[in-house]
N, C-alpha and C positions, 0 to 999 in steps of 0.2 A: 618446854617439855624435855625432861630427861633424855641423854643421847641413848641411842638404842642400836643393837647389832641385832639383824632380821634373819630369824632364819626360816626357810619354807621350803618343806619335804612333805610329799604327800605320795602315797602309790594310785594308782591309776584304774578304775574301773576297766579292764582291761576286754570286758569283750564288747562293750558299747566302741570305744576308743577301734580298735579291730578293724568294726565293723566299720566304720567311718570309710577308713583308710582302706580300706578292702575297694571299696565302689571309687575311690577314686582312682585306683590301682587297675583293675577291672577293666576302666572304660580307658585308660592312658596308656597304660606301661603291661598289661598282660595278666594272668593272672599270677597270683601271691599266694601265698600261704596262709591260710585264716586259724591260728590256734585258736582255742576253745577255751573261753574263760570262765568265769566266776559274777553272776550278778551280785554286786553287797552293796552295802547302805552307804551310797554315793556322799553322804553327808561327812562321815567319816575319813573320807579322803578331801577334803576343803580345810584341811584346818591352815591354824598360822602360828607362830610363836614367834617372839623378841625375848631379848635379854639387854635388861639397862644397866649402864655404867654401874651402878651398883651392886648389879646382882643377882636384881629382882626379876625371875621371870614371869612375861604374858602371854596368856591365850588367847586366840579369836579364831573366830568363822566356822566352828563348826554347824550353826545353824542359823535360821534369822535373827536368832535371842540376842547372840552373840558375835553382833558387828564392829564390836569394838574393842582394843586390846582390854584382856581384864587381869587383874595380878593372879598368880598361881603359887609361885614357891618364890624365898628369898635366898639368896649367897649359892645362885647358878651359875654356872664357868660356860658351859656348854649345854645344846639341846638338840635332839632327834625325833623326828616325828613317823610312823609307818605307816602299813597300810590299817590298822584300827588303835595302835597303841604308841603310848610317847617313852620317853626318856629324857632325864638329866644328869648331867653332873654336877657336884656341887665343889664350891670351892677347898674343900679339904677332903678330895677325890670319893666322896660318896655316891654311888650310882643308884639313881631312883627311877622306875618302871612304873606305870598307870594304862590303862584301858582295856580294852579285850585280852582272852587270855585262854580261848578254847585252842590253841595248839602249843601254849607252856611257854607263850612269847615275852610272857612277863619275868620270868626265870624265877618265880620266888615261893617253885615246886610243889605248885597246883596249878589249876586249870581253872582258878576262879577269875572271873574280871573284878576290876579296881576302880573304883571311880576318884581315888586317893594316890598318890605316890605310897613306893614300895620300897624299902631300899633291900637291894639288892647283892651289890660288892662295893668292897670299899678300893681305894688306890688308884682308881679308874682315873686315865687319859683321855679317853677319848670314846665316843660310843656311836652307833650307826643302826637305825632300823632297817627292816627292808620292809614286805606284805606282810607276813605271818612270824617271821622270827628276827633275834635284834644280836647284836655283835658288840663285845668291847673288850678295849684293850690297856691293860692294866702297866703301870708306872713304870714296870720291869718288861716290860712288851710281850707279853705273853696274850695274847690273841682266843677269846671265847665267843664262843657262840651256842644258843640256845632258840628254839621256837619250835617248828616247821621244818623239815629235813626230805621232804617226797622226793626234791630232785639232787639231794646232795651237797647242799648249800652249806650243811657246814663243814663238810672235807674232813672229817673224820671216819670214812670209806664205808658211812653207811647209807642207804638211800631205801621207802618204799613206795614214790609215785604216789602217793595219796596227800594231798594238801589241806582235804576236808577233813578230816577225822588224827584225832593225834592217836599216835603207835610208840608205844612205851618200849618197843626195839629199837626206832630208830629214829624219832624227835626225842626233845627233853626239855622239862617246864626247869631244869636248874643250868646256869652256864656249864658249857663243855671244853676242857683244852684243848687248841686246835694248833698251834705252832708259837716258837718261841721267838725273838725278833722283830716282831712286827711293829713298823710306824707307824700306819696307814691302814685304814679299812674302811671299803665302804658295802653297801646290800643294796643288791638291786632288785629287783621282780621276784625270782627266785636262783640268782646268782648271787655271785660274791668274788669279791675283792681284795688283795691287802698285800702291800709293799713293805719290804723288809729293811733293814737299818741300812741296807748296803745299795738301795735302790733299785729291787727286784721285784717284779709284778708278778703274784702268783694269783690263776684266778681257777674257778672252779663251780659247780651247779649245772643249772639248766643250760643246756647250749642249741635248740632249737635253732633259734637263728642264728648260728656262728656268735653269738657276743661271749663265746670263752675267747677269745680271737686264736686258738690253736690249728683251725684249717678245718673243721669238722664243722657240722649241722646237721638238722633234720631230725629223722628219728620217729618214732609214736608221740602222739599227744595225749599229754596227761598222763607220762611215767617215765619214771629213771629207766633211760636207753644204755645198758652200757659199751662201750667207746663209744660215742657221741657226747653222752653228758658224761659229768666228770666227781667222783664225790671224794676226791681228794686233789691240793693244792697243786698245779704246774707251773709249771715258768712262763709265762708269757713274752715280756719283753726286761729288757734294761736300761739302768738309768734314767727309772721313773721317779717324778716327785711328788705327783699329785694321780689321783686315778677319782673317778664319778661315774656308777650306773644310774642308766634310767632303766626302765622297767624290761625293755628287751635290747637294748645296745648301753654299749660301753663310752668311754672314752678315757686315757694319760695325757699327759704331758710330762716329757722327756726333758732330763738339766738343761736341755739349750733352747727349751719352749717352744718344740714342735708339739702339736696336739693331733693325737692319732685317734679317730674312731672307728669302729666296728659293731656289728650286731645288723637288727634289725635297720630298715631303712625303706619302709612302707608307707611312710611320714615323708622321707626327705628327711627324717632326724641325726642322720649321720654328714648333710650336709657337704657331700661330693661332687655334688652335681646329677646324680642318677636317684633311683628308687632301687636300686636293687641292692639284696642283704650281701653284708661284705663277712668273712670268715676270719681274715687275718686283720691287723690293724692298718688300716689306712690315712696317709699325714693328710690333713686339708689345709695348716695354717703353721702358721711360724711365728715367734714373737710371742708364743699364749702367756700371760700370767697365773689364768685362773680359770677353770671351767667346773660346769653343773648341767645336769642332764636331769629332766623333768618326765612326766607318764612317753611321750614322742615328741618331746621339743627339746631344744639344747641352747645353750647360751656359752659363750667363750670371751674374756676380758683381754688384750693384749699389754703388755708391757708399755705401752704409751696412753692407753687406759679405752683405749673404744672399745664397746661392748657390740658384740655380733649373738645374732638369735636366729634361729633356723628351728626347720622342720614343721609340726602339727600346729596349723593356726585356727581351728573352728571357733576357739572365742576370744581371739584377739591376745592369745597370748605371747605373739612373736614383739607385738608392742610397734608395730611398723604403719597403723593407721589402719589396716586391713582389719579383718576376722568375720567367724560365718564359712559362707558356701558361697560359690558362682549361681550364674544364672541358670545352670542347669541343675542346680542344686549339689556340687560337690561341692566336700569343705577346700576351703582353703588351705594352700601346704608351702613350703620354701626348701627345695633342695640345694638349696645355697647359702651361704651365712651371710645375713642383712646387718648393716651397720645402724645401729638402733640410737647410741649416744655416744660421749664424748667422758672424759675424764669421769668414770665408771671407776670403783675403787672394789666392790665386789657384786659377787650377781646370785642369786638363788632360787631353782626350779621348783615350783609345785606341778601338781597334776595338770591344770587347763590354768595355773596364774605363776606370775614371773617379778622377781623384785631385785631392785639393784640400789646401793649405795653410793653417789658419787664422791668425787675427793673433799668436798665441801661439806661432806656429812648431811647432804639432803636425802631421804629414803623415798624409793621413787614403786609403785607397785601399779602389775594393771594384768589384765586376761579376766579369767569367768570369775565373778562374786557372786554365783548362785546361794555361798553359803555365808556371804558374808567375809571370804577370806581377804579381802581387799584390804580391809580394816578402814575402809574410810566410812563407817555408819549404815551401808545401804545392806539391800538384799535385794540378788534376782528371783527372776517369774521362770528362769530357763537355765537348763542346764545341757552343756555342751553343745550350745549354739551363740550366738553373740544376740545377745540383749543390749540394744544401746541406752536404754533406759540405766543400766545399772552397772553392766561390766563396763572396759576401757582396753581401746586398743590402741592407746597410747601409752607411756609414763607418765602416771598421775602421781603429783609431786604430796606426798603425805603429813610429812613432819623432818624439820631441821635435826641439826644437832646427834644425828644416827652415827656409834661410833664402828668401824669395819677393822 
């Protein structure tokens, strides 16, 4: 089988997910803060994509149909997946858009959905979904963003609290310029991210639970708070080289391979050892190469290549043998980073599933395949609970020859 580079982004059904972690929160650690989410078509948030040596990109998992990678586009460089829509680059910097498209996430200035690629901008380096709106940053680093804007996520100082309904003052279905320099960007929940040429972490959005990591939180749920949330770019930290949102926490890594998290931590997803949400950034490890942050789970590779995973384990996505609930029925969580494998080459977070490439080129994938996203043929009966019939809470080894 052709080598393959795995990549897996999905947003997180965020008020099932909540809920979970609320009761375990609850009956442990005190009461938390239960934001208020969005029920959507959970299917939607399962998908999977590769890119092989050649080019060619594949789909899977977004339903039972589709257990298996299947081709989609040819001469892909790069690919993102969001909370209902995807993205690619192509090899002669073309940016292509497909799926839902009622908050103008598609940028290709309407509101219609695609069940087709779209192309979009040309020149593109690099590109980043997040739920509702998607980011990308063009050859000359000039840093755009379009979708979704309720909580400020694209730092162009406008914001109105509505994420159901698109507002022609202050979303936009076409890219918007949002700063110049930029290397790095990535979309989380409904924040945002993006490091400058000089190694400077500007972040900006939603800040409910401290994941701007500026020192602030809280606020109203379900609207731009202003000083809490932020709808223009700040400084965060320095001498970042990498940065990864999950859906309500953060996480860098700093030139000398500390990796600091912040945000939410209701999971255990910030991996400190506690449950409680951090505001500023907090180091847990040293050595890091490489980190990715999933719906409440994280994962971090070190520089001699072990792979550590922490946080939200209900279907076995921490890959440690565990997943599900105890016997009193709460899920299972790790507020500490578990050493999962050994010469780990990279790693990639979805909602409830988790994949890693080690240095042998073996692609290794395991958590919930409610939708098929495993990619290994099957389909579960269950979603966000551990099905041993179908999901894996281990790393199930898939196919050789995967290049990272």
């Amino acid at each position: 089988m052709k080598k393959m580079f795995i990549f897996l982004l999905a947003t997180i059904s965020c008020f099932y997910l909540l809920t979970f972690c609320f009761r375990h929160n609850d009956q442990n650690e005190g009461s938390v803060r239960l934001r208020a989410g969005k029920v959507v078509q959970m299917a939607r948030y399962n998908d999977s994509a590769a890119i092989t040596e050649d080019g060619t990109l594949y789909v899977w998992g977004d339903s039972c149909s589709d257990t298996v990678p299947e081709k989609f586009m040819d001469n892909v460089v790069s690919v993102s997946l969001g909370g209902a829509h995807s993205a690619a680059v192509t090899t002669d910097g073309d940016l292509y858009t497909w799926g839902y498209n009622d908050n103008g996430q598609l940028g290709d200035g309407t509101n219609d959905d695609s069940s087709t690629p779209v192309k979009i901008m040309e020149n593109v380096a690099s590109v980043s979904l997040g739920e509702y709106n998607s980011a990308a940053i063009t050859k000359d680093g000039t840093l755009y963003i379009w979708g979704d804007n309720a909580y400020g996520q694209f730092g162009n100082g406008k914001s109105d609290g509505d994420d159901l309904n698109f507002d022609e003052e202050t979303d936009s279905n076409v890219p918007v310029k949002i700063m110049d320099d930029a290397a790095y960007v990535s979309i989380g929940g409904n924040h945002s991210a993006a490091i400058t040429t000089n190694g400077s972490l500007y972040m900006w959005g939603d800040n409910y639970y401290g994941q701007l990591g500026n020192g602030g939180s809280g606020g109203s749920l379900g609207q731009f708070d202003k000083g809490i949330d932020n709808n223009k770019p700040m400084k965060i930290m320095d001498n970042v080289i990498s940065v990864s949102l999950g859906y309500y926490h953060s996480a860098a890594i700093t030139a000398d391979g500390d990796l600091y998290v912040w945000g939410a931590n209701y999971c255990g997803q910030l991996g400190n050892g506690t449950f409680e949400d951090s505001s500023t950034p907090v180091k847990i490890m040293e050595d890091v190469a490489s980190v990715s942050l999933g719906g409440a789970h994280s994962a971090a590779i070190t520089k001699s290549g072990s792979l550590y995973v922490w946080g939200y384990n209900v279907a076995g996505q921490l890959g440690n043998g565990e997943g599900g609930t105890d016997e009193d029925g709460r899920p299972l969580m790790s507020e500490e980073p578990i050493k999962i494998m050994d010469n780990a080459a990279s790693v990639s977070l979805g909602d409830y599933h988790s994949a890693a490439i080690t240095t042998d080129g073996s692609l290794y994938t395991w958590g919930d395949n409610y939708c098929g996203q495993l990619g290994n043929g099957s389909c579960g009966d269950e979603y966000m609970t551990f099905d041993e019939g179908t999901d894996s809470n281990v790393p199930v080894k898939i196919m050789d020859n995967a290049a990272y």
